[in-house]
SETI-892622 format. One record per residue (C-alpha): residue in one letter; x, y, z. Coordinates in steps of 0.001 Angstrom, whole numbers, plus 524288, in hexadecimal, padded with zeros to 5 digits. Layout:
N
AXYZ/...
This chain:
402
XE69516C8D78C941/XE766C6C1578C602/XE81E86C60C8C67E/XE8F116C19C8C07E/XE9B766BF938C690/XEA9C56C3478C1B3/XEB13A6B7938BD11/XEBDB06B77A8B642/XEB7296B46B8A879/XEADE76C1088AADF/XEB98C6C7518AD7B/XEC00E6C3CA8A230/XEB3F46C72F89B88/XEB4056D39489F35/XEC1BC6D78089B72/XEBCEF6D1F788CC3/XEB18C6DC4488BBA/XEBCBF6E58A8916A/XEC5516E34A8841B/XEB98B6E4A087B57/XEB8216F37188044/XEAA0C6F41987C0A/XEA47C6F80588A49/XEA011705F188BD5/XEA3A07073787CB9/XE985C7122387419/XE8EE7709AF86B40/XE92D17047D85F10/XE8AB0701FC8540A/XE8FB96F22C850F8/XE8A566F0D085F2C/XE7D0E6F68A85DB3/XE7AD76F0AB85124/XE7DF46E3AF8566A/XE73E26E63B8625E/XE6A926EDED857E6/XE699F6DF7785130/XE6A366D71785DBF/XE5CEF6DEEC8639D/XE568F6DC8885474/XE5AFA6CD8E85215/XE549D6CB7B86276/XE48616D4AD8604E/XE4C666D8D086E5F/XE4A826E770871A9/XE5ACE6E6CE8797F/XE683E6E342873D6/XE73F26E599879DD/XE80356E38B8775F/XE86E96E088884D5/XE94E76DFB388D42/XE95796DAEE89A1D/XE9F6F6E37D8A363/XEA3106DFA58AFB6/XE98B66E71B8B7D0/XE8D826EC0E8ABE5/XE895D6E81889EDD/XE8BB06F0B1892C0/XE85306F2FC886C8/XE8BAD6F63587B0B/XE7FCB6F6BE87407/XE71A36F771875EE/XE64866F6E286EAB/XE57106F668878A4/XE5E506FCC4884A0/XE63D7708A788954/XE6ECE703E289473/XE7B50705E78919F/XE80286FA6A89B29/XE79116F19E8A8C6/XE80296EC7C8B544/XE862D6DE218B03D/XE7F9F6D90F8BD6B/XE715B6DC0D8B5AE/XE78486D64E8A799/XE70586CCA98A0BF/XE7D0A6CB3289840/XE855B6C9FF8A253/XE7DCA6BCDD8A166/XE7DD76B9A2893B2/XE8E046BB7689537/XE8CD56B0C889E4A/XE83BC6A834898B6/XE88B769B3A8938E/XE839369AC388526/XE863B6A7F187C9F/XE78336AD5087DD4/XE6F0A6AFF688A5F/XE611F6B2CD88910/XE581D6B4B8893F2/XE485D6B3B288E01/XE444C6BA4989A02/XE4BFC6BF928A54A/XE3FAC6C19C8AE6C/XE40C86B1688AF7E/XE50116AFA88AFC8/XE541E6AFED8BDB8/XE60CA6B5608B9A7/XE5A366C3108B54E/XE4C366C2CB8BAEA/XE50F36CD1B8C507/XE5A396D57B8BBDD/XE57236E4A68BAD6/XE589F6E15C8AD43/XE4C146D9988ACD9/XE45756DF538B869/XE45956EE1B8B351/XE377C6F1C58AD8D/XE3EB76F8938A193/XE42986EFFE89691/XE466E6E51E89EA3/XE4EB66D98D89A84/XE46D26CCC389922/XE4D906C5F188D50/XE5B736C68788CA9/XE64B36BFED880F3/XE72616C1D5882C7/XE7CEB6BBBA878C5/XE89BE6BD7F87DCB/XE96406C61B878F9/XEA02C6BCC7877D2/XEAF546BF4987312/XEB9456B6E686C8A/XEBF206B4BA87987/XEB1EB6AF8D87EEB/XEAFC66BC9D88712/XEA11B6BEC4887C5/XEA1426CD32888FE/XE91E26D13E8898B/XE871D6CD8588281/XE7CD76D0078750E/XE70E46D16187CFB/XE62B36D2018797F/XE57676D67388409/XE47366D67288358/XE3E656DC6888C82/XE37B16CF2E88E2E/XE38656C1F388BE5/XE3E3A6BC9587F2F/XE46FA6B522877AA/XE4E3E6B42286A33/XE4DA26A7BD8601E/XE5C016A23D85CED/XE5C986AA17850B6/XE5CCD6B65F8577E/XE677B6B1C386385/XE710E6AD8E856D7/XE6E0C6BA9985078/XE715F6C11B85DA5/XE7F046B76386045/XE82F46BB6385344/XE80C26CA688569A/XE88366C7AC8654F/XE92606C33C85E2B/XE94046CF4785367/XE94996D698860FB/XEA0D46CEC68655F/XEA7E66CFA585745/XEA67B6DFE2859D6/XEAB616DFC68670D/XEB66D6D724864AD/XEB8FE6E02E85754/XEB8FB6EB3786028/XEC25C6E6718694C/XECB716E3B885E1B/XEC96D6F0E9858DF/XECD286F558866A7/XEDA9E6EE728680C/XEDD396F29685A6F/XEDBBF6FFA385D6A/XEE59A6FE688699D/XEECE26F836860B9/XEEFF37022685833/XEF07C70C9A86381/XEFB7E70464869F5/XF02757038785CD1/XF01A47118785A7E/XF066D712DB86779/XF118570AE186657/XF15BB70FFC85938/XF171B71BEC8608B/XF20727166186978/XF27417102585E3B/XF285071D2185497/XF2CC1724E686246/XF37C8717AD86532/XF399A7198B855D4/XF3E5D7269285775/XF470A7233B86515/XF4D447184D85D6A/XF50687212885282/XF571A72D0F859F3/XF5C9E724038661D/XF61B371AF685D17/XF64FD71EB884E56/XF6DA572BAD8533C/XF75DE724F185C3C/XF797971C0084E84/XF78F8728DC846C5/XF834F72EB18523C/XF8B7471F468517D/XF8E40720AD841A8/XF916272F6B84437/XF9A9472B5884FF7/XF9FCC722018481C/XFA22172CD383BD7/XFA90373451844F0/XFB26E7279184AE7/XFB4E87240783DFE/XFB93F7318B838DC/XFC0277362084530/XFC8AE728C9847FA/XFC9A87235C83B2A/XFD856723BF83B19/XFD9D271C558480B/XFCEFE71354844F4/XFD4B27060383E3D/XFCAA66FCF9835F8/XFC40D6F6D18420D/XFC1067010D84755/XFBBB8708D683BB3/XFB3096FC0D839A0/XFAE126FD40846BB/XFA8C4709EC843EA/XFA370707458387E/XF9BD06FB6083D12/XF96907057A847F9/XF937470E9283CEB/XF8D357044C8357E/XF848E6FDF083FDE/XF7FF970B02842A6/XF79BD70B5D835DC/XF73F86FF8B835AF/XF6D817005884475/XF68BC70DF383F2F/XF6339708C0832A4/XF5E1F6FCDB83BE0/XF57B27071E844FB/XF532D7117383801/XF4B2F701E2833C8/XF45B56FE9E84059/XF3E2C70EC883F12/XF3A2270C3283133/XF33856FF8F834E9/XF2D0C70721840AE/XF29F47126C8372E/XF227E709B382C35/XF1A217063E837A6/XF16C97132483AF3/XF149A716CE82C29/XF0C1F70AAE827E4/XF050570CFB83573/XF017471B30832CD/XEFD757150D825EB/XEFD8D7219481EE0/XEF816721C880E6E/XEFF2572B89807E7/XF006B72F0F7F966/XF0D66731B77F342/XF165072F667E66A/XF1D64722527E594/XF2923728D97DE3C/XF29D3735827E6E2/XF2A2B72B647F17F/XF3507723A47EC3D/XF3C2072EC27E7F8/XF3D9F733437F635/XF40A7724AD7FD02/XF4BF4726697F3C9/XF5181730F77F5D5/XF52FC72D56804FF/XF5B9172498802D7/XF654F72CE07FC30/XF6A5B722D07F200/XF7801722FB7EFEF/XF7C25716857E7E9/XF7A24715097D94D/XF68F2711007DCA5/XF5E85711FC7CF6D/XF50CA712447D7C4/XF455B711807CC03/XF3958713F07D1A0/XF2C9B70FC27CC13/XF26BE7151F7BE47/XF1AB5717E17C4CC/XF16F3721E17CF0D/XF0DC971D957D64F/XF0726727A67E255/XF069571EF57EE1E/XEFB9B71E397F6EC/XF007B7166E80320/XF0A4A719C58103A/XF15B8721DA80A53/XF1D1C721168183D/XF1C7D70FB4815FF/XF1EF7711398083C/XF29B3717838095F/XF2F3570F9781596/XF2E12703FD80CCF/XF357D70A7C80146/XF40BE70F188096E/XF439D702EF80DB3/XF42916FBA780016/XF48E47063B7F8E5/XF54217064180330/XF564E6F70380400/XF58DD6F9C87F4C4/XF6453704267F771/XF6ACF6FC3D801B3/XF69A16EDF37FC75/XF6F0F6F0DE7F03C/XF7C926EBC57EB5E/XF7C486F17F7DC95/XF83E36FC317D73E/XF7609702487D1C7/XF6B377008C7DB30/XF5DA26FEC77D3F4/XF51EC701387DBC4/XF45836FE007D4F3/XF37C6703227DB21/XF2B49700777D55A/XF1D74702A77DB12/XF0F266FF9B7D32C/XF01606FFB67D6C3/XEF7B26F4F37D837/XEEC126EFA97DE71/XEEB8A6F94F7E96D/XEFB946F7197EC89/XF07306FDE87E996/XF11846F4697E467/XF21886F84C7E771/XF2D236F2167E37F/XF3B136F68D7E839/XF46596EE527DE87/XF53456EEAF7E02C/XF60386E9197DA90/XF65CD6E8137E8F5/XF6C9A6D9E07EEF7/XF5EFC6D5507F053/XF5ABF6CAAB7FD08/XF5B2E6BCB07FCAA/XF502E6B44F7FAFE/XF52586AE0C807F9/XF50BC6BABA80D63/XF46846BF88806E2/XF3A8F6BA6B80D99/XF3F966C18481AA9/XF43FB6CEE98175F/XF37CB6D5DC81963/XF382A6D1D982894/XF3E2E6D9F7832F9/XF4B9B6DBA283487/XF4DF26CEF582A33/XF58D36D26A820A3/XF5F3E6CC25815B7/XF6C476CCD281AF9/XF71396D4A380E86/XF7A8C6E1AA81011/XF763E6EDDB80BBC/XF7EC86F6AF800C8/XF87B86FB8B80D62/XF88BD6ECD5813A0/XF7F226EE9E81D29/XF71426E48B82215/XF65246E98782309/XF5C236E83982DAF/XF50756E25082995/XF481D6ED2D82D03/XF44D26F4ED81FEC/XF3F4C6E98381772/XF34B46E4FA823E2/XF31236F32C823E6/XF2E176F32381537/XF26DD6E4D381755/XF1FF36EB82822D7/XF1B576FAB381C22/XF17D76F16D81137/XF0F6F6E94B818F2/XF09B56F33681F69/XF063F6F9EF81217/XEFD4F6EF5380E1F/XF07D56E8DE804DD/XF11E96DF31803B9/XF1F876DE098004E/XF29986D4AF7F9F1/XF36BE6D2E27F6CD/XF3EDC6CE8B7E95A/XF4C616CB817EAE8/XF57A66C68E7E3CF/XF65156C68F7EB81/XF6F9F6CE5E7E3A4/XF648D6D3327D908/XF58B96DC407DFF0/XF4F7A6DDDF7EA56/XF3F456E1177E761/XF364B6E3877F1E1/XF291F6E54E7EEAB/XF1E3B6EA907F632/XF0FCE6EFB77F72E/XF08946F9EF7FCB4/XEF9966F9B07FDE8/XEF37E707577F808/
């Protein structure tokens, strides 16, 4: 009987067939196909599809024998593994000297006298078990057969190394939902630690300006106005950075609801509480949307809004138009705002990029509300663009898979 001894390849083998997590797994019906066809194609009354652990062999699936698993030290495929070429086949083990004295072939009930084994390789070039094929007594298989059996060995290898993928994926997605946890609870810290001590800082500074106004001179009143200001702006800053987190959380939840495109619009406007001279026409059609309301209306907040603020006309003219087609929904949002220059164009959809141009009260943006649009869109199955003339108007069009 040989035995085999631990080397640092076996044991790097081994940790392989660790990462496939197939051992000790329930039978699977791709597997017992596979050895259904294998025990046909031979004529052979045992298949088995076979891992070698560190102290047994394993059998995911069987066809001809009843054993869940042997001692390694007994393994005819703990041979085939180590064999040079990518198949071992023993015609009859009562005259090999390597298992004329195995219980295997010694035991008077359905003993092993031919063996074929073709090996389990990975991508990696981890040879994790075997496709093996016993007979009761001598025998053999033409070359026809052997191919026919490589080609099923390696269908065996494409499902374990599908299955490991399926596994990481899975982990994947548990760790993400895990950390989005940590990210909506962080969300909320950052919102409450952060946003009332600004909310108390332009209150303080109400209460400065009102109660020592007539000792403050101009300096000093710009002083707290700056404060006031930059209060603002790190709480709008702060207000973007949650929206992008939130459009994660709503495209990730992936919700399909069905609602009115007009009712919709009807109530994004009325949150911003328009107070300048503004004409919004929204489209002829109504359309009843099938697709994530909470993205939707992420990305039309922050279109609509960009309208409001980077207008300099007297009359503000918001245009919105939305159609059907070919499975999408089409959008436009037009304005007659200051519009973005070409040269700035190409960037605006990325990440805290800006064009550099002041707002209606003098103020930057942050580059945060257009890369959330870009990125709900995305996520939506659609695309968006931008149309722009400096001085003239501002289109952004986008689509949203149905």
């Amino acid at each position: 009987m040989l035995t085999q001894q631990t080397s640092r390849r076996e044991l790097k083998r081994l940790k392989a067939l660790e990462e496939y997590r197939i051992l000790d797994t329930p039978n699977e019906a791709e597997y017992d196909e596979i050895a259904q066809l294998a025990a046909k194609i031979s004529g052979m009354p045992v298949a088995l599809i076979s891992f070698i652990d560190k102290n047994r062999q394993w059998f995911k699936s069987k066809v001809g024998f009843d054993v869940c698993e042997t001692e390694r030290n007994i393994s005819f495929c703990t041979h085939a593994i180590e064999a040079e070429g990518d198949i071992l086949e023993v015609k009859n083990a009562l005259e090999d000297v390597r298992f004329k004295n195995n219980p295997l072939v010694t035991t008077p009930e359905s003993p092993v006298i031919y063996y074929c084994g073709f090996k389990l390789t990975d991508s990696k070039g981890m040879t994790l078990g075997t496709l093996c094929i016993i007979g009761h007594q001598p025998g053999s298989m033409n070359e026809s057969q052997k191919a026919s059996l490589k080609t099923l060995s390696n269908q065996v290898v494409k499902l374990l190394e599908l299955r490991r993928n399926f596994v990481l994926l899975k982990e994947a997605e548990k760790s993400l939902k895990e950390k989005n946890k940590l990210l909506k609870d962080f969300a909320g810290t950052v919102s409450h630690d952060i946003k009332m001590p600004l909310a108390n800082m332009v209150l303080t500074v109400d209460i400065l300006k009102k109660k020592y106004l007539p000792v403050l001179d101009d300096e000093g009143l710009e002083y707290l106005n700056y404060l006031k200001q930059s209060s603002f702006k790190l709480s709008e800053y702060i207000t973007g950075i949650l929206n992008l987190y939130e459009s994660e959380v709503s495209t990730l939840e992936n919700s399909k609801d069905s609602f009115d495109l007009k009712k919709l619009l009807e109530e994004i406007i009325d949150l911003f509480n328009i107070k300048q001279e503004c004409e919004i026409l929204l489209p002829n059609n109504n359309i009843e949307l099938q697709c994530n309301r909470t993205a939707l209306e992420q990305i039309l907040l922050n279109l609509i809004g960009n309208s409001l603020k980077y207008n300099d006309k007297e009359n503000i003219i918001i245009k919105i138009k939305c159609k059907e087609k070919d499975g999408y929904y089409l959008f436009s949002v037009h304005d007659n705002g200051v519009g973005i220059p070409k040269d700035k164009q190409k960037d605006i959809f990325k990440l805290f990029s800006t064009a550099g141009i002041q707002d209606r009260h003098g103020n930057k943006g942050n580059g945060i509300g257009l890369s959330t649009v870009k990125k709900l869109v995305k996520k939506l199955g659609g695309k968006v663009k931008i149309k722009s003339e400096v001085g003239e108007f501002t289109k952004v069009s986008f689509t949203i898979k149905k």
